[in-house]
C-alpha positions as CSV (number, residue, x, y, z in Angstrom):
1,X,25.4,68.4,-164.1
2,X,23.4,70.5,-161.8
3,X,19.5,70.5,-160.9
4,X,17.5,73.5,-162.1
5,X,13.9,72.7,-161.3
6,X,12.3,69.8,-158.8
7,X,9.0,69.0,-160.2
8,X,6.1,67.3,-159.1
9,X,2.4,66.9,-160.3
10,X,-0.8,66.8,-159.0
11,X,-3.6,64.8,-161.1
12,X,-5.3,66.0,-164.1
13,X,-8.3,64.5,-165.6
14,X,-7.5,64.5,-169.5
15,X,-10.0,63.3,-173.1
16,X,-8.0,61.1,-175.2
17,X,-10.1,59.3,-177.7
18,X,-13.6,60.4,-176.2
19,X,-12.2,58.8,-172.9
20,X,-11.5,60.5,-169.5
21,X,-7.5,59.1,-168.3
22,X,-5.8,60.6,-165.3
23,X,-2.3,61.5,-165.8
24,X,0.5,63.1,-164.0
25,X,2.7,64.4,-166.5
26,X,1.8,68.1,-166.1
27,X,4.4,68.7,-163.7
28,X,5.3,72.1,-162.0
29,X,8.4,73.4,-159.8
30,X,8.6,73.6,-156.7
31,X,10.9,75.4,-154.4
32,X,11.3,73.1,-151.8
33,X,13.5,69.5,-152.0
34,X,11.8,66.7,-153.5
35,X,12.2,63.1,-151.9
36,X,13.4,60.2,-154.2
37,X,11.9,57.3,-152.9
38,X,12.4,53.7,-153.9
39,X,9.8,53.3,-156.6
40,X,8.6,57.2,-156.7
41,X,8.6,60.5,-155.6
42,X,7.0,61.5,-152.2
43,X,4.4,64.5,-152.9
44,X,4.4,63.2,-157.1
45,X,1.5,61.1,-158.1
46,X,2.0,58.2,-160.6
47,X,-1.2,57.5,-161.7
48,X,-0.5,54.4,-164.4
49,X,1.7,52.2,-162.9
50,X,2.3,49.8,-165.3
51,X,4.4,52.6,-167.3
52,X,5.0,54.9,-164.6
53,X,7.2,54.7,-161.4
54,X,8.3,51.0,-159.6
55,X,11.9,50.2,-159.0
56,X,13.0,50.8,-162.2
57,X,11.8,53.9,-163.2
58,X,11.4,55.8,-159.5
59,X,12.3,59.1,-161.0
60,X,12.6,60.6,-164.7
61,X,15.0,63.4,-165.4
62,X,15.3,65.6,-168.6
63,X,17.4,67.8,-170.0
64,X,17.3,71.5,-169.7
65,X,20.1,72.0,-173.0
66,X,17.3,70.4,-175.1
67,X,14.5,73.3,-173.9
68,X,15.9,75.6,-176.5
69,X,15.5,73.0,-179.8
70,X,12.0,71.9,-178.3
71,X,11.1,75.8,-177.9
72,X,12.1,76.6,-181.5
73,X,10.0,73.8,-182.5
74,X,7.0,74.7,-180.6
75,X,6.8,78.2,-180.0
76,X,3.5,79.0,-179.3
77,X,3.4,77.1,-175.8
78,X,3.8,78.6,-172.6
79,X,7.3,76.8,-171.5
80,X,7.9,76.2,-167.6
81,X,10.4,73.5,-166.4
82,X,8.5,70.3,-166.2
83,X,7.0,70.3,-169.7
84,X,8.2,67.1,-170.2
85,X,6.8,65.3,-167.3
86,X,10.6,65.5,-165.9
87,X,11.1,65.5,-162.0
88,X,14.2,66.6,-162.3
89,X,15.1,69.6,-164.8
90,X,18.8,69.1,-165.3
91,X,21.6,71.3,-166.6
92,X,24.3,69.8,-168.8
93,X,22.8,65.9,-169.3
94,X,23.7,64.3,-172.0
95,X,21.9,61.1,-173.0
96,X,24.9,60.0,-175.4
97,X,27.6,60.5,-172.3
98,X,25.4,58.7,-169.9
99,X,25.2,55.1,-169.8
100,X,23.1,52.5,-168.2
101,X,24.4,51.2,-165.0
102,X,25.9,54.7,-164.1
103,X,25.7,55.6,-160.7
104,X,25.2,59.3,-159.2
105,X,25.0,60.6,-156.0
106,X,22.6,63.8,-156.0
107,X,21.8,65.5,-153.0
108,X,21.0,62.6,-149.8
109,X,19.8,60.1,-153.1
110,X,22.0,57.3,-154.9
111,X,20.3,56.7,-158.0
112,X,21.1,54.3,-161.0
113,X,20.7,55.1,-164.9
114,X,18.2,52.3,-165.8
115,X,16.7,53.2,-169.2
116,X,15.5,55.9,-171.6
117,X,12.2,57.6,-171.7
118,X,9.7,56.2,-174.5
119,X,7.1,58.5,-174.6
120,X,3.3,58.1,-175.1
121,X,0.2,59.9,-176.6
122,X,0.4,61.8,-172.7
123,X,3.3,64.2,-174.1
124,X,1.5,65.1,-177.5
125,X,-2.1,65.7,-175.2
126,X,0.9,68.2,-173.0
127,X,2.0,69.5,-176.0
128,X,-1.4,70.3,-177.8
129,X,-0.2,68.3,-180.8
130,X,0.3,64.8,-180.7
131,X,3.1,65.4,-183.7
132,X,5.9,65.9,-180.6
133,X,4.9,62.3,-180.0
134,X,7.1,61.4,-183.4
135,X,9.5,64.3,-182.9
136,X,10.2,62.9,-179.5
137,X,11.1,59.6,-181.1
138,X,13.3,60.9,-184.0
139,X,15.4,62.7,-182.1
140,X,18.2,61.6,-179.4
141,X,17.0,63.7,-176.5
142,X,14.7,60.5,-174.3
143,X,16.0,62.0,-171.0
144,X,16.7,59.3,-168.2
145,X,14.9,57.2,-166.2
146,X,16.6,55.9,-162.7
147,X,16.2,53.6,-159.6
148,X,16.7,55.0,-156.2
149,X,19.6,52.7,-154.5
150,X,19.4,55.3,-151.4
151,X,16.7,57.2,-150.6
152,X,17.1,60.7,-149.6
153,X,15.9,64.5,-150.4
154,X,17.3,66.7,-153.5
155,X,16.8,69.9,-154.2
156,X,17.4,72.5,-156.9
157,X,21.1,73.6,-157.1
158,X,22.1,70.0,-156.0
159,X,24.9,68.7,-158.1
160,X,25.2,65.1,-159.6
161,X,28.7,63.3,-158.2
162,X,29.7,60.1,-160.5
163,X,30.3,57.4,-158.1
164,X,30.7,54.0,-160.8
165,X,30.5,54.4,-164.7
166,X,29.9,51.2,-166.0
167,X,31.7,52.3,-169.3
168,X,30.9,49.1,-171.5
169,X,27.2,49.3,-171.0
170,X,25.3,51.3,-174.4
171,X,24.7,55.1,-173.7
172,X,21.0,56.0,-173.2
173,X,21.1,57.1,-176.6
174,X,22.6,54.0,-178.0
175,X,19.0,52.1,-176.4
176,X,16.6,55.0,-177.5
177,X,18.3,54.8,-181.1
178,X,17.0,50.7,-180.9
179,X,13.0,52.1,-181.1
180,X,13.8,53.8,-184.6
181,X,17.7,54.1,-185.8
182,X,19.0,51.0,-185.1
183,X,16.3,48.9,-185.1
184,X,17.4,46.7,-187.6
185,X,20.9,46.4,-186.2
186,X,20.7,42.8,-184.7
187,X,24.0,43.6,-182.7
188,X,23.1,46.5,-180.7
189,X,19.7,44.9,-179.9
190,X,21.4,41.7,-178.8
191,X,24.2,43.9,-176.5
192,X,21.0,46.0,-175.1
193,X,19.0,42.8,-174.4
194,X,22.3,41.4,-172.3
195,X,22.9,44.6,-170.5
196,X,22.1,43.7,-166.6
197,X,21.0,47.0,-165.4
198,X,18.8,47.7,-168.4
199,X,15.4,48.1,-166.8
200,X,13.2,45.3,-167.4
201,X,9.8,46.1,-168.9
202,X,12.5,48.0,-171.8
203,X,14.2,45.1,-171.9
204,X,10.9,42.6,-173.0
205,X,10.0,46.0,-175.4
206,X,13.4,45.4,-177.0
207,X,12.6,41.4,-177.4
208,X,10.1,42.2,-179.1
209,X,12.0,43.6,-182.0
210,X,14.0,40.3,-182.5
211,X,10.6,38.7,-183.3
């Protein structure tokens, strides 16, 4: 796996449902390293905090193998790395080889797989169509959220070294698939629900299904 694209936001004032909301998910590359920091990324803005950033989800990465699909799907945008609110544009992730509890080293950082992305009404208002919303959800491409064990600057080029695979953890895919899938399947909901390094606000969401 090898970075492609460090992205970061600056604010943008958006109407959803007659309402003004800030957001930060119309990110743009930069050519210069980015900083992964313990709950964000320096020079990134993560305006709503009780979804965004903290320990558990300092940095979001997505895949760029799954630009193609999305750009067949929606051609009509003007596609940059970034689209998907992503810091980290990454070549050759995939969510169904990755599994919670993986470590990486990428550039100075040390990061820690801690949970899949479940998107929000943001990505359809980025996308013009909040239909992506549901087509984000049906498919298995949630990209990966992380927690910064190490601090430290990475920049495009940078490649990802595995330094522990905690092989009997569920992929990423394997939690996305819980939302939709497999959420009826009572053992894969109890195995996510044990899993240590699971992040913990999609651990409670994941609860919630057993109720």
């Amino acid at each position: 796996m090898q970075i492609l694209s460090t992205n970061i936001a600056q604010p943008t004032i958006i109407i959803w449902r007659g309402q003004e909301v800030l957001t930060g998910i119309y990110k743009y590359g930069v050519n210069t390293p980015i900083f992964l920091n313990s709950e964000d990324v320096d020079n990134d803005h993560v305006l709503d905090r009780r979804y965004h950033g903290g320990a558990d989800k300092a940095c979001y990465f997505y895949s760029a193998d799954h630009y193609p699909f999305w750009k067949m799907k929606y051609p009509d945008l003007d596609w940059n790395w970034g689209m998907f609110g992503e810091n980290l544009t990454v070549s050759g992730l995939n969510e169904s080889d990755v599994r919670i509890g993986d470590r990486f080293q990428i550039g100075g950082a040390i990061v820690q797989v801690s949970q899949p992305r479940q998107p929000c009404f943001k990505l359809g208002v980025r996308f013009g169509d909040q239909k992506v919303v549901d087509d984000f959800w049906n498919l298995p491409f949630p990209g990966v959220y992380v927690r910064v064990l190490r601090p430290g600057n990475v920049a495009k080029g940078d490649r990802f070294t595995l330094l522990e695979s905690n092989p009997d953890s569920l992929s990423v895919s394997q939690v996305f698939s819980i939302f939709r899938s497999s959420r009826t399947d009572i053992e894969l909901i109890k195995k996510a629900i044990e899993e240590s390094f699971l992040a913990e606000s999609c651990r409670k969401d994941i609860q919630k299904l057993l109720k």
